[in-house]
C-alpha positions as CSV (number, residue, x, y, z in Angstrom):
1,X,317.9,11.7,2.9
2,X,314.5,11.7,4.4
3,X,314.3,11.6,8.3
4,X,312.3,8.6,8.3
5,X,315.1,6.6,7.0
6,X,317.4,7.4,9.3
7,X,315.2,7.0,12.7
8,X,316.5,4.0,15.3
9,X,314.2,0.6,15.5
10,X,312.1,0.3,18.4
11,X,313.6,-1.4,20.8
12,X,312.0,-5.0,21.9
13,X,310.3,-4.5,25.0
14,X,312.2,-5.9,28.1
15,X,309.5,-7.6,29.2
16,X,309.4,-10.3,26.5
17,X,313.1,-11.5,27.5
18,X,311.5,-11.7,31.0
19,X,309.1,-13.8,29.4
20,X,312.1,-16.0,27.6
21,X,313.9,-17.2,30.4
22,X,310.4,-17.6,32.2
23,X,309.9,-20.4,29.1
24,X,313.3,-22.0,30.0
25,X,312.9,-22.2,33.4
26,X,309.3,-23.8,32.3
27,X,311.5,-26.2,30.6
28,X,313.5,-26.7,33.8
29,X,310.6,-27.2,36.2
30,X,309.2,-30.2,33.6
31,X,311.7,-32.4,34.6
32,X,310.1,-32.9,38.3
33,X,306.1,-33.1,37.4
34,X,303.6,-35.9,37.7
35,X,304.0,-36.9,33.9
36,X,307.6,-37.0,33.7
37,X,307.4,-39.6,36.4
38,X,304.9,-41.2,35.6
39,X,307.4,-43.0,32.6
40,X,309.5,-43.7,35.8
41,X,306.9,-44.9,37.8
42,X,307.1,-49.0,36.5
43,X,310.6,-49.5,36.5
44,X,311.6,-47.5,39.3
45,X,308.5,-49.4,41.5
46,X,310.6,-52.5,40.2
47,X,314.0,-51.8,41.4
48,X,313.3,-49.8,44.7
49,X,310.7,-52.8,45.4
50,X,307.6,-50.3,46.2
51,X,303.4,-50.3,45.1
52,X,302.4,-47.1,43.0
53,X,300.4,-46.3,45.8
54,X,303.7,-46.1,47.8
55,X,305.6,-44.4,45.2
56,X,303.0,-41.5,44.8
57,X,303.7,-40.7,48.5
58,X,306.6,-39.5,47.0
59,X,304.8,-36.8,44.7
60,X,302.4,-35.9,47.4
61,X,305.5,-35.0,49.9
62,X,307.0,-33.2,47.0
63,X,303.8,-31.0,46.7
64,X,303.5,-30.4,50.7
65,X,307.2,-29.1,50.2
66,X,306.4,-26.7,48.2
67,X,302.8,-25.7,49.6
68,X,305.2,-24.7,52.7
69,X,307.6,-22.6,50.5
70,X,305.6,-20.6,48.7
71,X,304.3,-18.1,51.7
72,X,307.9,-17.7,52.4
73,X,308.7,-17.6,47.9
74,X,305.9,-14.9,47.4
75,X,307.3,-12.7,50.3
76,X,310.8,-12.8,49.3
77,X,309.5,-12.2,45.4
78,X,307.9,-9.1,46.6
79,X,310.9,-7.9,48.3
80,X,313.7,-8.9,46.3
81,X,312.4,-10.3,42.5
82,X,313.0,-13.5,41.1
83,X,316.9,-13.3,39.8
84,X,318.5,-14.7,42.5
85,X,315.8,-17.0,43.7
86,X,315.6,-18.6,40.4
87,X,319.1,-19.3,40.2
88,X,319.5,-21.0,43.0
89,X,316.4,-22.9,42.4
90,X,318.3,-23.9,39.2
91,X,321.5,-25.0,41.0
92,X,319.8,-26.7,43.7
93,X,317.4,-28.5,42.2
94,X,320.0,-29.5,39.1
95,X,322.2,-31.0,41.7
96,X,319.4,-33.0,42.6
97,X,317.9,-34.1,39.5
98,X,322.2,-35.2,39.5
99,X,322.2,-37.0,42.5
100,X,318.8,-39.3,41.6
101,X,321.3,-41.1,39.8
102,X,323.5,-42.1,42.2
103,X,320.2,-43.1,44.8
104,X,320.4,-47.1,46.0
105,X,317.0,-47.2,47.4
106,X,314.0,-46.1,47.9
107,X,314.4,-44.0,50.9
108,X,317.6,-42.3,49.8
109,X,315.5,-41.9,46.2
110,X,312.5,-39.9,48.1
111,X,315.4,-37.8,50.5
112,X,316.8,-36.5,47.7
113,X,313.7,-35.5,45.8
114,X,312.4,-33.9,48.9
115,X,315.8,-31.7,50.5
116,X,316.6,-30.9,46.5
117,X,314.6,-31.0,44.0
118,X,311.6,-30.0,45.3
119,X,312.8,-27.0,47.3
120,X,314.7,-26.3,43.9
121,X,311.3,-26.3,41.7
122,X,310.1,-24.0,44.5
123,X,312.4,-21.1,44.0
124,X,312.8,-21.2,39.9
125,X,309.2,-22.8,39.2
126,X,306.0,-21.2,38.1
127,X,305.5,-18.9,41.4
128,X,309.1,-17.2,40.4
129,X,308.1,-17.6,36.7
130,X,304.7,-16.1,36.5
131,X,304.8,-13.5,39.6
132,X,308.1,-11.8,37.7
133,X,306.4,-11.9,34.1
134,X,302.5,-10.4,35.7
135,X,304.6,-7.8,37.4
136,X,306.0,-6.6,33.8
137,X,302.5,-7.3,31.7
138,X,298.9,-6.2,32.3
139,X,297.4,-5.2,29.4
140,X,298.9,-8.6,27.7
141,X,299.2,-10.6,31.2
142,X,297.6,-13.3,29.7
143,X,299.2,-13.7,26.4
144,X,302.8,-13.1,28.0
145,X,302.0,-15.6,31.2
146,X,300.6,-18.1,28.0
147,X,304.2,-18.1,26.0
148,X,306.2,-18.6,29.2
149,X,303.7,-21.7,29.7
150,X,304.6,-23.0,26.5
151,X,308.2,-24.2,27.8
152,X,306.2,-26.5,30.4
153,X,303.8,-27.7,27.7
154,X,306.4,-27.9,24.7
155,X,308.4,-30.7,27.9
156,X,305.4,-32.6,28.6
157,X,304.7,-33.3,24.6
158,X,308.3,-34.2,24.8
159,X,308.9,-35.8,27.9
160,X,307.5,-39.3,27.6
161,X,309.6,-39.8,24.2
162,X,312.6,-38.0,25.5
163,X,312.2,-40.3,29.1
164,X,311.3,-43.4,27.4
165,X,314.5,-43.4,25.3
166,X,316.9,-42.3,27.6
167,X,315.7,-45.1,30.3
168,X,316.4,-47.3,27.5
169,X,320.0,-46.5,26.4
170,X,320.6,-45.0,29.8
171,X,318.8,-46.2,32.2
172,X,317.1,-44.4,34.7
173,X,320.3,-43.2,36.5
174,X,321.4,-42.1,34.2
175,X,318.6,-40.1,32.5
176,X,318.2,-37.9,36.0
177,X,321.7,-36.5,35.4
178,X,320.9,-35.9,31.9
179,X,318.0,-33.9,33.3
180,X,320.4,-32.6,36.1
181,X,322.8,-31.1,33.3
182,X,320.5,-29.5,31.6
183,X,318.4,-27.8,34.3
184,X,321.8,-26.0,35.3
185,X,322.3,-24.7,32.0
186,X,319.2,-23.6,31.0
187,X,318.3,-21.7,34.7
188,X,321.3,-20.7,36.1
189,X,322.8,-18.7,33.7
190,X,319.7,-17.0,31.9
191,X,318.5,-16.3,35.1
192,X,321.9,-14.2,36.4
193,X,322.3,-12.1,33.2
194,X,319.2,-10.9,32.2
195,X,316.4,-11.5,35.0
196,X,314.8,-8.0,36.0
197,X,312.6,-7.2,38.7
198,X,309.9,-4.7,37.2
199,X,309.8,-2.6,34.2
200,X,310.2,0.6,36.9
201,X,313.5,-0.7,37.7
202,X,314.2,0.1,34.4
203,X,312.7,3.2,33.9
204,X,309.8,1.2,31.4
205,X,306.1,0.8,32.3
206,X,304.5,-2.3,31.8
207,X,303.7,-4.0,28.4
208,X,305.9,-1.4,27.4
209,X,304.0,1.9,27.2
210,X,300.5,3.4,28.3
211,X,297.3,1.6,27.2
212,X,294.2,0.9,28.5
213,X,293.5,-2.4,30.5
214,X,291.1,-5.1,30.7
215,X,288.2,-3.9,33.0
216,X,286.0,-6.0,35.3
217,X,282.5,-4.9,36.7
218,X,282.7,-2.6,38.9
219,X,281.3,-2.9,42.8
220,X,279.2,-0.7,44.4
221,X,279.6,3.2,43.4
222,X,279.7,3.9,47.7
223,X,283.0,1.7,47.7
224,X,286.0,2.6,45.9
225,X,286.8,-0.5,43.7
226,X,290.4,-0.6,42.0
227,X,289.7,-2.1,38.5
228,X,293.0,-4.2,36.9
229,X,294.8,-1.0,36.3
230,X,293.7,0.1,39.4
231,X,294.7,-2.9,41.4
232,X,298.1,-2.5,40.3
233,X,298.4,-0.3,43.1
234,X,296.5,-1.7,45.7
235,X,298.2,-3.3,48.2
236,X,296.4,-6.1,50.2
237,X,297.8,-7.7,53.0
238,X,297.4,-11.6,53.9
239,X,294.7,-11.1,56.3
240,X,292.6,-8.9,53.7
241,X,293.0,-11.4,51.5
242,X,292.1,-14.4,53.4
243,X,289.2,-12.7,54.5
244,X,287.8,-12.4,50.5
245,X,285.6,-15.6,49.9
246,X,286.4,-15.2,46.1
247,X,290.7,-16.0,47.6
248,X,289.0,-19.6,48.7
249,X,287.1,-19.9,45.7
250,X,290.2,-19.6,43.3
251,X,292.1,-21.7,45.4
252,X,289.1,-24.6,45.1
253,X,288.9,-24.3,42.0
254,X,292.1,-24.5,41.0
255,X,293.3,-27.1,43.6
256,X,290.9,-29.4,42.2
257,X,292.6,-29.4,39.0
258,X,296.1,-29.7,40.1
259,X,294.5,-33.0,42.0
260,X,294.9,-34.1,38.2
261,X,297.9,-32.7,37.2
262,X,299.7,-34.3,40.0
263,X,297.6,-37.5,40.1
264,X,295.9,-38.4,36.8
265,X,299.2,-37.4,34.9
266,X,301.2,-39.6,37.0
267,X,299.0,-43.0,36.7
268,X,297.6,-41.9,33.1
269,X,300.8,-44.0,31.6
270,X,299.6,-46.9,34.1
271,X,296.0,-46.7,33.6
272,X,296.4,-46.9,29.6
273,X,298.4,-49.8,29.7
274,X,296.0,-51.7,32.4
275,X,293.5,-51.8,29.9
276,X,295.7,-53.9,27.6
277,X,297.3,-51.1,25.3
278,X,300.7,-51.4,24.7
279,X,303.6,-48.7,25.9
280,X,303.5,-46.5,22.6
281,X,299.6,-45.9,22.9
282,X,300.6,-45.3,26.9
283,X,303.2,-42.6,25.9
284,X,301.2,-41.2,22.9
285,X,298.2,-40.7,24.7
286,X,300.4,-38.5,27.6
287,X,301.7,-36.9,24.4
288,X,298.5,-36.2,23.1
289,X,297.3,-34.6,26.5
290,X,300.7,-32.8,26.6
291,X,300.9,-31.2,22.8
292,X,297.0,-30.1,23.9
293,X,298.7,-28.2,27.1
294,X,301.7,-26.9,24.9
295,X,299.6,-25.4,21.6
296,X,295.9,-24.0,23.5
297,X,298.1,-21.9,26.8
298,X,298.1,-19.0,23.9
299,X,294.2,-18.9,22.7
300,X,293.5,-19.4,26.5
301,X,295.7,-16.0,27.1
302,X,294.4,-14.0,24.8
303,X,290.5,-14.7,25.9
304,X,291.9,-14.0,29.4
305,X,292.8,-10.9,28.3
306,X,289.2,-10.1,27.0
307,X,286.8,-12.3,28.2
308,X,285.2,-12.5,31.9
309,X,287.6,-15.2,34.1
310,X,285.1,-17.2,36.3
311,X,283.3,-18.4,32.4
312,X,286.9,-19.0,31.1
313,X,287.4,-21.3,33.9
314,X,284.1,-22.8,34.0
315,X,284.7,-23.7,30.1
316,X,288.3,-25.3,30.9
317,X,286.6,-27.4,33.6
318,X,283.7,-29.1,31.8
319,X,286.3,-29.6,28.9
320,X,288.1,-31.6,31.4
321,X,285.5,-33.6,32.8
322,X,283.8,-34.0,29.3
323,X,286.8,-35.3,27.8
324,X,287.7,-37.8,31.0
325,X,283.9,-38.9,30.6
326,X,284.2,-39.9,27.0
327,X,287.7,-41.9,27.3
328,X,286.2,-43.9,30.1
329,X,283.1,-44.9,28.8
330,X,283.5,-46.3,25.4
331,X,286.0,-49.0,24.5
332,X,288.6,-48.4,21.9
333,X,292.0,-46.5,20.6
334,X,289.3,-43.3,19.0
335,X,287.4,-42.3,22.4
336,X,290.2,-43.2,24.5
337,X,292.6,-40.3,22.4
338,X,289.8,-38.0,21.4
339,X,289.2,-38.1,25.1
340,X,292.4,-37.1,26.7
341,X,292.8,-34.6,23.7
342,X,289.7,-32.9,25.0
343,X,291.1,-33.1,28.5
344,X,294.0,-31.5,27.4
345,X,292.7,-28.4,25.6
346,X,291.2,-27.7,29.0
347,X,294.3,-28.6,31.0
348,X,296.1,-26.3,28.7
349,X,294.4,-23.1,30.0
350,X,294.8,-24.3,33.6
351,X,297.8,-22.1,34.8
352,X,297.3,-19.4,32.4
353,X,293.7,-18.7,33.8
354,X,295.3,-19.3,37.5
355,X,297.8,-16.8,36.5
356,X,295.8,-14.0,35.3
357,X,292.7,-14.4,37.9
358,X,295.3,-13.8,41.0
359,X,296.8,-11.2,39.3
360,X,294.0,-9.3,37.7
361,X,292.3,-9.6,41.3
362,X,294.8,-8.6,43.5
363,X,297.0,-6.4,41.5
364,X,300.7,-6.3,41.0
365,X,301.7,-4.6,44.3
366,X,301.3,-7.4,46.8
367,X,301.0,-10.3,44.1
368,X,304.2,-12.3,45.5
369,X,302.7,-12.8,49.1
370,X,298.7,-13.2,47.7
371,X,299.7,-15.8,45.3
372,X,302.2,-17.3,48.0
373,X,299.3,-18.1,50.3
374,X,296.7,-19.1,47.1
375,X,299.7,-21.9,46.3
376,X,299.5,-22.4,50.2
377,X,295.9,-23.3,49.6
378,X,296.2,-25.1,46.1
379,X,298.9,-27.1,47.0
380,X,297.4,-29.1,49.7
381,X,294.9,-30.2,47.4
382,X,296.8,-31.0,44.9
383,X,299.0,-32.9,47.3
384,X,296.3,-35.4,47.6
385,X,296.1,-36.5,43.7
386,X,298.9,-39.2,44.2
387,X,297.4,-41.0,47.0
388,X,294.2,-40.4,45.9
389,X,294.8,-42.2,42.7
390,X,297.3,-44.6,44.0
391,X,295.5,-45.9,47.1
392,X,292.6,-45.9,45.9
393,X,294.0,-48.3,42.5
394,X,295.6,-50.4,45.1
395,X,292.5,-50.5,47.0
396,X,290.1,-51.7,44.0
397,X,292.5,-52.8,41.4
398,X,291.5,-50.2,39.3
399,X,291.3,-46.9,38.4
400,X,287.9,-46.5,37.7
401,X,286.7,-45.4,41.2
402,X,289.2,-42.6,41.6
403,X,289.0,-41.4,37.5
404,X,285.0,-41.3,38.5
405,X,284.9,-39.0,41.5
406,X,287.2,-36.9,40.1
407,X,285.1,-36.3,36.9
408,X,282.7,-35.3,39.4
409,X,284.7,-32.8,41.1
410,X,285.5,-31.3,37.8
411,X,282.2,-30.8,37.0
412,X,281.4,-29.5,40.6
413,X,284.2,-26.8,39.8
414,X,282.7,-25.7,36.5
415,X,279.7,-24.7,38.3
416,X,281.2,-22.6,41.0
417,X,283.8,-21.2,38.3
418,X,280.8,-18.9,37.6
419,X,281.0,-17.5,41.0
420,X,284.2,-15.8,40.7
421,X,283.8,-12.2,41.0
422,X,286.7,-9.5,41.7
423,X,287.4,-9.1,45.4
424,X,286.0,-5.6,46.7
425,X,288.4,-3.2,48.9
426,X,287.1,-0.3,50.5
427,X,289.2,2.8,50.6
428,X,289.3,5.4,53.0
C-alpha cells in the first residue's frame, strides 16, 4: 500500500474553534445592542411611562459602563486570556437578560441593565472576542476577526423578526428570559471547554504555521520600525501609546461610527415609521441594514488583509454617509432601502477594520491593554449616540437635524481615514 494512503489528515487549526465560539458569543452580545432595543423601544416607552429621549439614557449609561471596563478587560486579557472572563460575562449577563423580565419599572428596568448586563457584555463581548481570535491569526487576522463578526451580524438580520414575534406571543418579559436562556447556553459552556489563550500555549504558531505577513510602509531607515510580523513582538505600554496621534485618530474615527451603531440603530425602527411606513417596512429596513452587516464583514476581512487600512476605512465611511444621504433626501420605499443597504455594506466592515487596524498597529504582545484604552476612547463617543438622537428628536420633533449632522461627521471621518499611518517606535 502506498504511503500516501496511509498518512493522518491535517489536523484543523485550533485557531478556527477559537474563532467559533468567538461567533457564539457574537450571537450572545446581540441580544443587548442598539437594534435589538430599538424593537423594544415603543412598547417598553409605553409601559414604563418614559420619552425615547429618556429611554436612550439607558443605552448611553450602558456604553459609559463598558468604556470604564475595558482598561481594566484589556489588562486582565493580557494577563489571563479570555476563558474565564467570557464565561462569566455569559453567566452574568444571562442572569440579567433573566431578570429584565421580572423588572416593574423603569428604574429597576435601567438597574438591572446597568449592574448585569452591561458589565456581562463587557467581559464575553467583542473586546474578549476579538483580542483572543488577533492573538491566534495574523496573516488571516482579518478574515478570522470577519467570521467571528458574522454571529453579531447573522443576530441583527434576525433580531427584529425574532423580537417582534416573541413580544407578540410573549410579551416583552418574557422575550428577555428567552434571550437570558440562551446567552447561558451558548457562552458559558463553549467558553469553559475549549477557549485557549494563544496558539504558544499550545505549542502552535499563529494561522497555524510560518508565512509571511501583510506589510505596511516602513518609517524612516534611522528608526527601527516593527512591521505586522514585527509588532507581534513589540510591546507598548499605555503611555507610549497615548502619546501616538494615529491612537486618537483610530479612536475618532471609529467613535464616530459607533455614534450610529448605538444611536441611529436604536431610533432607525422609530424614524421609519414617523414618516408614515408601517412596522414591517420599520423591521425590514433594520433587516436590510443588518443582512448588509452579516454578508460584507468577510470581503471587508480579506481586503484588510491586503489592502492599506486608513483607504479601507475611508471607503466604509463615505458608503455610510452616501447611503444615509440618499434615504433622507428622496421620498419613497426604493431610496429609503437602497439607502440603508448602502449604509450597511459600510457598517458591515466597521469592527472588522477596527479590529485589524489596532492589532496590525500595535501588535499582539500588549493588544489587550492598547485596545482596552482605544474602547476607553471610542466608547465615550459612542455613548453620546442615544441622546444625541433622542434629545435632539424630542427637541425638534424630528429626526432630521440629528440624521444631518451625523452624515456630516461621517463624511468628516472619511477624509481623515486617509491619515492613518502605522505608529513609529524607536528601539534602542
Amino acid at each position: 500500500m502506498s504511503p500516501l494512503l496511509v498518512q493522518p489528515a491535517k489536523r484543523i487549526f485550533y485557531g478556527w474553534i477559537i474563532v467559533g465560539v468567538g461567533f457564539l458569543a457574537h450571537i450572545a452580545s446581540a441580544f443587548s445592542i442598539s437594534s435589538t432595543l430599538a424593537v423594544f423601544l415603543k412598547p417598553l416607552s409605553a409601559d414604563l411611562g418614559i420619552s425615547r429621549g429618556a429611554f436612550s439614557l439607558i443605552r448611553s449609561g450602558e456604553i459609559l459602563i463598558g468604556a470604564a471596563a475595558a482598561p481594566v478587560v484589556g489588562t486582565l486579557m493580557d494577563r489571563f486570556g479570555g476563558r474565564w472572563l467570557m464565561a462569566a460575562g455569559g453567566l452574568i449577563s444571562g442572569a440579567g437578560f433573566i431578570c429584565l423580565g421580572q423588572t416593574r419599572d423603569f428604574i429597576q428596568f435601567m438597574l438591572v441593565r446597568w449592574l448585569l448586563v452591561s458589565p456581562g457584555d463587557s467581559l464575553m463581548g467583542s473586546l474578549v472576542v476579538n483580542v483572543s481570535i488577533a492573538r491566534w491569526f495574523v496573516r488571516m487576522r482579518g478574515r478570522a476577526l470577519a467570521i467571528a463578526g458574522m454571529g453579531h451580524g447573522l443576530m441583527k438580520v434576525l433580531m427584529p423578526v425574532i423580537a417582534a414575534a416573541l413580544i407578540l406571543y410573549v410579551g416583552w418579559r418574557g422575550a428577555w428570559a428567552f434571550f437570558g436562556v440562551f446567552a447561558l447556553l451558548l457562552v458559558v459552556p463553549p467558553a469553559l471547554l475549549l477557549m485557549r489563550r494563544s496558539p504558544e500555549e499550545m505549542g502552535l504558531e499563529p494561522d497555524g504555521g510560518p508565512g509571511a505577513a501583510k506589510t505596511v510602509d516602513a518609517a524612516p531607515k534611522k528608526i527601527r520600525y516593527a512591521k505586522r510580523t514585527g509588532a507581534d513582538d513589540v510591546e507598548w505600554s499605555r503611555r507610549e501609546a497615548l502619546g501616538t496621534p494615529v491612537f486618537w485618530l483610530i479612536a475618532l474615527t471609529f467613535g464616530v461610527a459607533q455614534i450610529g451603531v448605538t444611536g441611529l440603530n436604536l431610533h432607525v425602527f422609530s424614524y421609519v415609521t414617523d414618516q408614515g411606513h408601517p412596522v414591517f417596512v420599520a423591521a425590514t429596513v433594520m433587516s436590510v441594514i443588518a443582512f448588509m452587516q452579516f454578508a460584507t464583514p468577510i470581503a471587508w476581512g480579506m481586503l484588510a488583509d491586503k489592502m492599506d487600512n486608513g483607504i479601507l476605512n475611508m471607503a466604509k465611511c463615505a458608503l455610510q454617509g452616501a447611503g444615509l444621504l440618499l434615504a433622507l433626501s428622496l421620498e419613497g420605499l426604493a431610496p429609503l432601502y437602497a439607502g440603508f443597504f448602502i449604509y450597511g455594506i459600510g457598517m458591515g466592515g466597521t469592527a472588522v477594520l477596527a479590529e485589524t487596524i489596532w492589532a496590525d498597529f500595535f501588535g499582539r504582545a500588549s493588544l489587550g491593554k492598547i485596545r482596552g484604552m482605544g474602547s476607553l476612547v471610542t466608547s465615550f463617543l459612542s455613548a453620546t449616540g442615544p441622546p444625541f438622537f433622542g434629545l435632539l428628536f424630542d427637541y425638534s420633533q424630528s429626526y432630521d437635524l440629528s440624521f444631518g449632522i451625523f452624515i456630516g461627521m461621517l463624511f468628516v471621518s472619511a477624509v481623515l481615514s486617509l491619515f492613518l499611518r502605522p505608529p513609529v517606535k524607536a528601539v534602542l
